[in-house]
C-alpha positions as CSV (number, residue, x, y, z in Angstrom):
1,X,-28.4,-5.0,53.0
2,X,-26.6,-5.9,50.2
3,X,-27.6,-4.6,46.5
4,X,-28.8,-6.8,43.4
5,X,-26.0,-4.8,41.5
6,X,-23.9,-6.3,43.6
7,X,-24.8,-9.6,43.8
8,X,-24.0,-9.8,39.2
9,X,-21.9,-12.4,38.4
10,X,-18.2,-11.8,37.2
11,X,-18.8,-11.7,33.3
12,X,-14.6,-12.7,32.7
13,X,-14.8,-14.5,30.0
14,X,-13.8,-17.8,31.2
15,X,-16.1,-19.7,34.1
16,X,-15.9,-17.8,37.5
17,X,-19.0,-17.8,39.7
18,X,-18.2,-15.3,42.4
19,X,-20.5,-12.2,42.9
20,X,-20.0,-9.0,44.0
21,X,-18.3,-7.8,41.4
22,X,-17.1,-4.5,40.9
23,X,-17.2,-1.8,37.5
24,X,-14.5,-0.7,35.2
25,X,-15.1,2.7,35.8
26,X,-13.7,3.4,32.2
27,X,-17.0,3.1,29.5
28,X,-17.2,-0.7,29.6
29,X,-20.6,-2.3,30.7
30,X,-19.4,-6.0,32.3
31,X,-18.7,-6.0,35.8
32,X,-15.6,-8.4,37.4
33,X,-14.4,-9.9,40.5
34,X,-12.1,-8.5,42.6
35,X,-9.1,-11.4,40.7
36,X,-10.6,-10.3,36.9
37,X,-10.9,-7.0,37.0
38,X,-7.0,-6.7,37.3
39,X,-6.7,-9.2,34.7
40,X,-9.7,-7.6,32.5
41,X,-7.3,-4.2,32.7
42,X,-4.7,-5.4,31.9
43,X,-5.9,-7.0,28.5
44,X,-7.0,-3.4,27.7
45,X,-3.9,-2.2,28.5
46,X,-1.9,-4.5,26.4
47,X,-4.9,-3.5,23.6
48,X,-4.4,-0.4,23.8
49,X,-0.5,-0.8,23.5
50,X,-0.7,-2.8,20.2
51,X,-3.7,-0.6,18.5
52,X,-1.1,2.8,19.1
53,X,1.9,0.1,17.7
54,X,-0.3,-0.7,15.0
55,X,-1.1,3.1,14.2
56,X,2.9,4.2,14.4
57,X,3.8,1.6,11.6
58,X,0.8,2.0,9.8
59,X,1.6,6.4,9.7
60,X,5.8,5.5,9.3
61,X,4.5,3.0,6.1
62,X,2.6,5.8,4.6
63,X,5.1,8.8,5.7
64,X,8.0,6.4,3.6
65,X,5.5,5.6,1.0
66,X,4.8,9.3,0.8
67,X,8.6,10.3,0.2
68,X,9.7,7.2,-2.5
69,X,6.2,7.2,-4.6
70,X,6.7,6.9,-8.5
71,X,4.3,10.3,-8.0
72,X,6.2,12.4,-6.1
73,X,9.8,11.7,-7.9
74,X,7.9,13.0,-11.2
75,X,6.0,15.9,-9.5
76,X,9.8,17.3,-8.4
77,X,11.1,15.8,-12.1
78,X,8.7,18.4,-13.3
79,X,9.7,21.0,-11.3
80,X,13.6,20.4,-12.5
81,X,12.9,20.0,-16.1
82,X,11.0,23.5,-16.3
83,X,13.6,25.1,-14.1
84,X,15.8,23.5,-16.2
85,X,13.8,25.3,-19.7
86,X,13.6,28.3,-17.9
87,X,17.2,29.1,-17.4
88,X,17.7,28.3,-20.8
89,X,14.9,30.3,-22.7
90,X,16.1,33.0,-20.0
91,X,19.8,32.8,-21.3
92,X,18.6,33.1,-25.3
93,X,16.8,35.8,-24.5
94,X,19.5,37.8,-21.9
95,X,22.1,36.8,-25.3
96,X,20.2,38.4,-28.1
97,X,19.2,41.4,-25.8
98,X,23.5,41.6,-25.1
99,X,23.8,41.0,-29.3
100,X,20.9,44.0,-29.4
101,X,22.6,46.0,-27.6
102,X,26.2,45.6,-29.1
103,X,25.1,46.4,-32.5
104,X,23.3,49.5,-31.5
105,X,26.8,50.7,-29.8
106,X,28.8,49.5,-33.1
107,X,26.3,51.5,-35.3
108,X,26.7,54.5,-32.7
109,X,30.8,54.1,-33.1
110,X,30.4,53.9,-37.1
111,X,28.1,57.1,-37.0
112,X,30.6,59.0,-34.8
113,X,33.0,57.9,-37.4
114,X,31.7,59.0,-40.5
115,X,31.4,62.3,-38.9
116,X,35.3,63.0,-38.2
117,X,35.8,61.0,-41.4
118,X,34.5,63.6,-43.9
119,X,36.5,66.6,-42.0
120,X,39.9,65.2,-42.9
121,X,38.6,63.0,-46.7
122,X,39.8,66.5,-48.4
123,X,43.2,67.0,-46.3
124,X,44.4,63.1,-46.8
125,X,43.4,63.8,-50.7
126,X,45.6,66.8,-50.9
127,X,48.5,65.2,-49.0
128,X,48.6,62.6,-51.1
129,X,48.8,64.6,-54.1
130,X,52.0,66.6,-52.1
131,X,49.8,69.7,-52.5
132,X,48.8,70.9,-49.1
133,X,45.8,73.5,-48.5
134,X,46.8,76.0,-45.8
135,X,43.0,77.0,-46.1
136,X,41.8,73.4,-45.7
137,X,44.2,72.6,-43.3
138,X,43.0,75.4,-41.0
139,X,39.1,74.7,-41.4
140,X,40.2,71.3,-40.0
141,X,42.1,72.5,-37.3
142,X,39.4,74.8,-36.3
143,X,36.7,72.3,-36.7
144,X,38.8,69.5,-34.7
145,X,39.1,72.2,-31.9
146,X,35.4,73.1,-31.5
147,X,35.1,69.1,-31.5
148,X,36.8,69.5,-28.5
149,X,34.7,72.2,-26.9
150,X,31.9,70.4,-27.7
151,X,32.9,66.8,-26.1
152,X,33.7,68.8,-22.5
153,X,30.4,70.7,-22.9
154,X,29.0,67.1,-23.2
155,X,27.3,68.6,-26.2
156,X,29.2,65.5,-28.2
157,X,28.6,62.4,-26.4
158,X,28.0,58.6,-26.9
159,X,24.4,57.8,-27.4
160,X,23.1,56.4,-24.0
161,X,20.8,53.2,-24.6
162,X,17.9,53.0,-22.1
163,X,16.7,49.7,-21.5
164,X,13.2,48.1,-20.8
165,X,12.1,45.0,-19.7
166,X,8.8,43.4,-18.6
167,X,8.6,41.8,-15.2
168,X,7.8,37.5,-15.7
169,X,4.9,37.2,-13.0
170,X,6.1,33.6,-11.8
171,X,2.9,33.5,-9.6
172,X,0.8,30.8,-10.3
173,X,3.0,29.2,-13.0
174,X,2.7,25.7,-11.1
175,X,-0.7,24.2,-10.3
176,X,-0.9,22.0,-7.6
177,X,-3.2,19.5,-6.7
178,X,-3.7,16.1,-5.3
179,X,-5.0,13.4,-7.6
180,X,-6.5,9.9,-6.8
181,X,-3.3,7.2,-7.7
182,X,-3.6,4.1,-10.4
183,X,-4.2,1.5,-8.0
184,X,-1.0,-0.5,-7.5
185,X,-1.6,-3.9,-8.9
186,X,-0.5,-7.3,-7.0
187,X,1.5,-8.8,-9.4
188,X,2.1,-12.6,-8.9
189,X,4.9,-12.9,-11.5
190,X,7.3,-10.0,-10.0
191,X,6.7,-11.3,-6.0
192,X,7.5,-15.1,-7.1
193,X,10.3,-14.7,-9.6
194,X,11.9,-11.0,-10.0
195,X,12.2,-10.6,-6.0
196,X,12.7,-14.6,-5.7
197,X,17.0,-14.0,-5.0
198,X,17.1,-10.6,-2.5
199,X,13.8,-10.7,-1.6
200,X,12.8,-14.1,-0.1
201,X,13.4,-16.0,3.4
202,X,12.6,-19.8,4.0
203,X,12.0,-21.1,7.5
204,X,11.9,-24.9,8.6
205,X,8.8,-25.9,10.2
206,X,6.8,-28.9,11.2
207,X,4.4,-31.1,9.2
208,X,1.1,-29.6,8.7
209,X,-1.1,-27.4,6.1
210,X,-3.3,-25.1,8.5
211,X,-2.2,-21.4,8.9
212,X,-3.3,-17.7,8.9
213,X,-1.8,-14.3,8.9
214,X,-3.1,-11.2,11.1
215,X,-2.3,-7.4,10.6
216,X,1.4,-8.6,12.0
217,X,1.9,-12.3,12.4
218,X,1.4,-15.3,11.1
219,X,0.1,-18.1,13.5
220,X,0.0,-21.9,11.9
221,X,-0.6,-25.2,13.2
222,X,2.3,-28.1,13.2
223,X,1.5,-31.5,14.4
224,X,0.2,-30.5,18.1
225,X,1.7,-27.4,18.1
226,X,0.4,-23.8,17.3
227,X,3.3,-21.4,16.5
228,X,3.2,-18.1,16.3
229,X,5.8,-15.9,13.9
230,X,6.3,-12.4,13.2
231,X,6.8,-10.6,9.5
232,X,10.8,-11.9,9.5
233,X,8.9,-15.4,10.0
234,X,11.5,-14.9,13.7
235,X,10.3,-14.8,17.4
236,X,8.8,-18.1,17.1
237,X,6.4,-18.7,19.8
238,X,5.5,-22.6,20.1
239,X,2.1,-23.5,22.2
240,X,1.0,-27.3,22.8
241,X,-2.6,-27.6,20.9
242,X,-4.5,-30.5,23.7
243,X,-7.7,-29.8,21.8
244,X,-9.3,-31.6,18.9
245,X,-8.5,-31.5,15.2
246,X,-8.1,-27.7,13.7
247,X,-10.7,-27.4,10.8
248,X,-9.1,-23.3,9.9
249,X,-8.0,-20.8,11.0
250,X,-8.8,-17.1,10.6
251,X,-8.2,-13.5,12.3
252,X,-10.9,-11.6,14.2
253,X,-9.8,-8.1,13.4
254,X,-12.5,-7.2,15.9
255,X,-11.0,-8.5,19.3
256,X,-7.3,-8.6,17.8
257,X,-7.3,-12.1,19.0
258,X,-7.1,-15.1,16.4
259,X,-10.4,-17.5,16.0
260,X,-10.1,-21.5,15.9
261,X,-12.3,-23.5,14.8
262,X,-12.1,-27.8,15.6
263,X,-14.3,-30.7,15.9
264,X,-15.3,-30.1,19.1
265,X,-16.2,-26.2,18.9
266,X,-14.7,-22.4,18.5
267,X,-11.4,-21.3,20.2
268,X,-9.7,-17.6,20.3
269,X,-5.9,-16.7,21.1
270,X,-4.8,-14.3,22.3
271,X,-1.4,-13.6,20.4
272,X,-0.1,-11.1,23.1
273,X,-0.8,-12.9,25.9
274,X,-1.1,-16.3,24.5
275,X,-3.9,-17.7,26.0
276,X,-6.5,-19.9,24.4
277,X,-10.3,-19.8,25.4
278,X,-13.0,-21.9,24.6
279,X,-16.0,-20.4,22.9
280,X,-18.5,-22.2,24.1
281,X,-21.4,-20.8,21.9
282,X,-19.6,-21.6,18.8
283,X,-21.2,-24.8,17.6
284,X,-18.8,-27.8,16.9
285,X,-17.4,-28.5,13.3
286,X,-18.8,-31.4,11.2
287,X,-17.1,-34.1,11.1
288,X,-18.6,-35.2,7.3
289,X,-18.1,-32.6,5.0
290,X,-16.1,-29.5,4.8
291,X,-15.7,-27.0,7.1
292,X,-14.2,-23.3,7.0
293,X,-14.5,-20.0,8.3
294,X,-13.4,-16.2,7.8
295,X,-13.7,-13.2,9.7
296,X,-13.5,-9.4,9.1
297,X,-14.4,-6.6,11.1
298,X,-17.5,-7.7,13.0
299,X,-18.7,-10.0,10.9
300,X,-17.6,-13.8,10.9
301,X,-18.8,-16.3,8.5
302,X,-18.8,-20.1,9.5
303,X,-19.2,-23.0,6.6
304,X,-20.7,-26.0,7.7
305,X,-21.3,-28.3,4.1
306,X,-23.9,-26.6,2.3
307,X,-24.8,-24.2,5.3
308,X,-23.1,-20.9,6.2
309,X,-23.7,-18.8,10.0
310,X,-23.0,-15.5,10.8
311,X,-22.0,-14.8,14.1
312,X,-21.4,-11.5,16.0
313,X,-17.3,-12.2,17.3
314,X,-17.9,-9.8,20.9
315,X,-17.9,-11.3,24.5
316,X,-21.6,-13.2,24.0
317,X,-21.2,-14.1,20.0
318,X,-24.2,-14.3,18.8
319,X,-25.0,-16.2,15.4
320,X,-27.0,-13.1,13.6
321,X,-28.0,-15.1,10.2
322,X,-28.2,-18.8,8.4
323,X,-28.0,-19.5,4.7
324,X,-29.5,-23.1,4.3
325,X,-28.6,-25.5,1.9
326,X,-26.7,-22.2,-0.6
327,X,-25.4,-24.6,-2.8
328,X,-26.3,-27.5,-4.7
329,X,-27.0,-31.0,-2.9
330,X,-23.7,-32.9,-4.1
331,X,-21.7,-29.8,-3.7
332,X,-19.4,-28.4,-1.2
333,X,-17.9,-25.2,-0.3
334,X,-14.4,-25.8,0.1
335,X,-12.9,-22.6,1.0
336,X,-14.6,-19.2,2.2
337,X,-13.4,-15.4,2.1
338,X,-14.9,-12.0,3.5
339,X,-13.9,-8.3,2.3
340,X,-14.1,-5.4,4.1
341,X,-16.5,-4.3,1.0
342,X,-19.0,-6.8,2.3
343,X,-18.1,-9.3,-0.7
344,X,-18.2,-13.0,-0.1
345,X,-15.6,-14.8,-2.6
346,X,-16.1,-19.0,-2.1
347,X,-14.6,-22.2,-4.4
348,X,-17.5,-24.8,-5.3
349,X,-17.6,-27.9,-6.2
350,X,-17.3,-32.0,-5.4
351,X,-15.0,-34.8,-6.3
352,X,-17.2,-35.3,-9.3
353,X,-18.0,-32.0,-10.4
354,X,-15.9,-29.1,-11.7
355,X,-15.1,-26.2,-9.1
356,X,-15.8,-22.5,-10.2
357,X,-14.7,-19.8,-8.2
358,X,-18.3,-17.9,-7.1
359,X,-18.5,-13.9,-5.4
360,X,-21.5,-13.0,-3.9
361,X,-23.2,-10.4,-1.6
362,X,-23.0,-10.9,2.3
363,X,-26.9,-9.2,2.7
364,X,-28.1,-11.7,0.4
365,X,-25.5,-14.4,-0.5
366,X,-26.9,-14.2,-4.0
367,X,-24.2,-15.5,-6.6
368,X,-23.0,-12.2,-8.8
369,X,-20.3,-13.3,-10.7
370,X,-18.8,-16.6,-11.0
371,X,-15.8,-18.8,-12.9
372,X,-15.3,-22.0,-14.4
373,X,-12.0,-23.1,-13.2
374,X,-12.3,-26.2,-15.0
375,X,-10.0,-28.9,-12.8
376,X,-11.7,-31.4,-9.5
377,X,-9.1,-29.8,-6.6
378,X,-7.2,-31.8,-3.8
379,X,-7.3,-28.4,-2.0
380,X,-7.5,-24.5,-2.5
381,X,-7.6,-21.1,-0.3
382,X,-8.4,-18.0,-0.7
383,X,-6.1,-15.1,-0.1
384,X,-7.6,-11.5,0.0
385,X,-5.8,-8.8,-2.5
386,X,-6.4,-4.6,-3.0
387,X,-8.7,-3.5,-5.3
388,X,-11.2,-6.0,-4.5
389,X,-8.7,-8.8,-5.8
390,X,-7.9,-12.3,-4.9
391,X,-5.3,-14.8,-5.1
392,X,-6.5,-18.4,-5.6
393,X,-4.5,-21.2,-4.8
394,X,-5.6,-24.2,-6.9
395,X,-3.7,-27.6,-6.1
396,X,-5.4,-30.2,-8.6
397,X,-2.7,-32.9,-7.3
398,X,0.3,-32.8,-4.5
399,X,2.5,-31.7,-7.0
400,X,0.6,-29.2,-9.3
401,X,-0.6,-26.3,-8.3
402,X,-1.4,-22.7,-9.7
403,X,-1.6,-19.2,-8.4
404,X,-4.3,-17.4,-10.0
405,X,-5.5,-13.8,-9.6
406,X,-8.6,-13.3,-9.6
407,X,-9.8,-9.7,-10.5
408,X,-13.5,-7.9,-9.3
409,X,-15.3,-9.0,-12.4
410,X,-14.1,-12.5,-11.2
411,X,-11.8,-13.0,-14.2
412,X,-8.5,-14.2,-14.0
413,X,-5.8,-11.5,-14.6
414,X,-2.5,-13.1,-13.9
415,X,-1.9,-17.4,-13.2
416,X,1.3,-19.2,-12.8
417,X,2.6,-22.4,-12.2
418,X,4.2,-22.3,-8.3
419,X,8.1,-22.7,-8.2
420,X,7.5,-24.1,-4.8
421,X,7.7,-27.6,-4.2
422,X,4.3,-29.4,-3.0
423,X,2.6,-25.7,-2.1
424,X,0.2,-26.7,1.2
425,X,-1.4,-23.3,1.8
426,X,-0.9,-19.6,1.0
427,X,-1.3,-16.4,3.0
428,X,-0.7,-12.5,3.3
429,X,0.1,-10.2,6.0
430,X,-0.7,-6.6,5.8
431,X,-0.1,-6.8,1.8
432,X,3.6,-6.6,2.0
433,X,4.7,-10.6,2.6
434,X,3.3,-13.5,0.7
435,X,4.0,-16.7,2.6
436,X,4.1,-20.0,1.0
437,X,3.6,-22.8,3.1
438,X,5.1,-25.8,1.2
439,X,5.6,-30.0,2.3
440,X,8.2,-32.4,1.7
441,X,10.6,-29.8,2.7
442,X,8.2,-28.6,5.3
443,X,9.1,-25.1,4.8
444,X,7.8,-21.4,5.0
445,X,8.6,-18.7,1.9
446,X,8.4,-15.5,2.7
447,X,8.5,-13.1,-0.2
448,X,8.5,-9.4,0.4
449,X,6.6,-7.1,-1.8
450,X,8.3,-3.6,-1.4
């Protein structure tokens, strides 16, 4: 008799209605056919590959970063400079202990010599007068002679100076200790013109504005393409998109796989292996109004107008939550960022009304802090920075457009006009490489931070 267990459908995640499937065997709860669970292990084998890739770079980053930091090249310039004092206080004091010592052998010499001085003052008198003393000249003799006698029965000798010096306990002279680092910064102005000649590649692409960088790629939409690049913006991989029109784009951390969202639902791709699969509890974009998304971690945030989901990105994705109506009637939300500190960062606004730039909590999606940017925008995005930053691309036209940066009390720290012509979108991968994704050339810029 055959079991209920079973009996369970194959759970692969695209449409397969055979039974009798068969465990993992390795911690994971779905069961597969006999054709998926080969498949299924091998996508954990390939995950598995890239998540001990990722940790390798990540550790070589941090073991480089480690041995070039501004901090470490000043903890050993410390070191040098009071070796460096050290040798030199040692040296004055060695030279006036040598100077000491010379002047107490000169004053022994001079002593010595005022002694055998006074024995012959009275003899060199009397010879200079011609008049010799045979009874001075024999008290001299006799007193040279017993000088004598006395030196080999070492009861005339040079004064021996003894010498005594206090051992310099060196122990515990340095203090060491690890302190938290000034955050580094992004600094818009150095990446886009300092860097801008040794620093910078451009790469011909197709017409389009859509794109979004993961941990080590950067995957972008061209016409009725999707192509996938790596950090050199080489190894392009070109797919033919059949589907319907890409609303965004964004990068579910998650499932290492990318999420797409078009008119007529929710996609993922699979950068390693490349395949695309249709989500199909992921409810179809609008087609009046503005859509966008974002992801991070295991949270992923869908706009729809004036409405924002949060669904649960996993094999069933579930929507968790729904904000209704968050902003005001005429307004939309035209772009839409998540933090890993839970912080929501979202441009507002309509054709008639100013944008402002809002950040809000994700447990309440209660506005606390906001700016007045002050222009009506063709288009903007949202990049996410360190330090609870943000870079805001602001295009008020097809030819002018600024790069703000937005710090965590949601003021702006750094802005500049872009160099670039016609700037379509902006993105970031693994905070070392601003791309700039420009039209009319249809280009990408890829400036390296360090």
């Amino acid at each position: 008799m055959t079991s209920d267990l079973s009996l369970t459908k194959c759970q692969w995640k695209k449409t397969c209605k055979k039974s009798g499937t068969l465990p993992c065997n390795n911690g994971c709860k779905q069961r597969y056919c006999r054709e998926h669970i080969e498949l299924h292990h091998r996508e954990l084998d390939a995950h598995i590959q890239r998540v001990y890739s990722e940790r390798d770079r990540l550790v070589q980053e941090m073991y480089f970063e480690m041995n070039t930091s501004t901090e470490s090249n000043q903890a050993f310039d410390t070191i040098k400079k009071w070796e460096q004092e050290m040798m030199m206080v040692i040296k004055q004091v060695a030279d006036k202990a040598r100077f000491d010592v010379q002047t107490l052998i000169d004053k022994t010499k001079l002593s010595l010599k005022e002694r055998f001085d006074h024995l012959t003052e009275d003899v060199r008198k009397e010879s200079e007068k011609n008049v010799p003393i045979e009874y001075d000249i024999e008290r001299l003799s006799k007193a040279v002679e017993q000088l004598k006698m006395d030196r080999h029965s070492n009861k005339v000798t040079p004064v021996t100076i003894q010498i005594q010096h206090r051992t310099v306990d060196f122990d515990g002279v340095f203090k060491m200790e690890t302190v938290e680092s000034e955050p580094i910064l992004f600094d818009i102005h150095h990446v886009l013109t300092n860097n801008k000649s040794q620093r910078t590649k451009t790469v011909d692409i197709g017409h389009g504005t859509s794109m979004v960088a993961s941990d080590n790629s950067l995957l972008y939409w061209q016409q009725t393409q999707l192509c996938l690049v790596d950090q050199t913006g080489s190894n392009k991989k070109i797919l033919s998109w059949r589907h319907s029109y890409i609303e965004d784009l964004c990068w579910c951390s998650k499932l290492n796989q990318f999420f797409i969202w078009t008119r007529d639902g929710g996609y993922s791709f699979d950068d390693l292996t490349f395949a695309i699969v249709k989500i199909k509890q992921i409810p179809r974009a609008s087609l009046i109004g503005h859509n966008c998304c974002t992801c991070v971690g295991n949270t992923l945030l869908l706009v729809i107008n004036r409405n924002i989901e949060l669904w649960r990105p996993s094999p069933k994705w579930v929507c968790e939550k729904k904000w209704v109506n968050i902003v005001e009637q005429k307004e939309i939300i035209r772009c839409i960022r998540l933090n890993e500190n839970d912080i929501v960062a979202m441009t507002v606004g309509s054709t008639k009304i100013k944008y402002r730039f809002e950040l809000r909590h994700l447990s309440s999606m209660i506005v606390t802090k906001y700016l007045e940017l002050n222009v009506a925008l063709f288009s903007t995005n949202i990049v996410l920075l360190p330090n609870d930053e943000w870079l805001l691309l602001v295009q008020q036209s097809e030819s002018t457009t600024k790069l703000m940066v937005i710090d965590k009390q949601c003021q702006i720290r750094q802005q500049m006009d872009s160099n670039e012509h016609r700037v379509a979108n902006v993105a970031l991968i693994n905070h070392r490489i601003l791309i700039i994704r420009t039209k009319e050339p249809n280009q990408l810029h890829f400036h390296y931070l360090n």
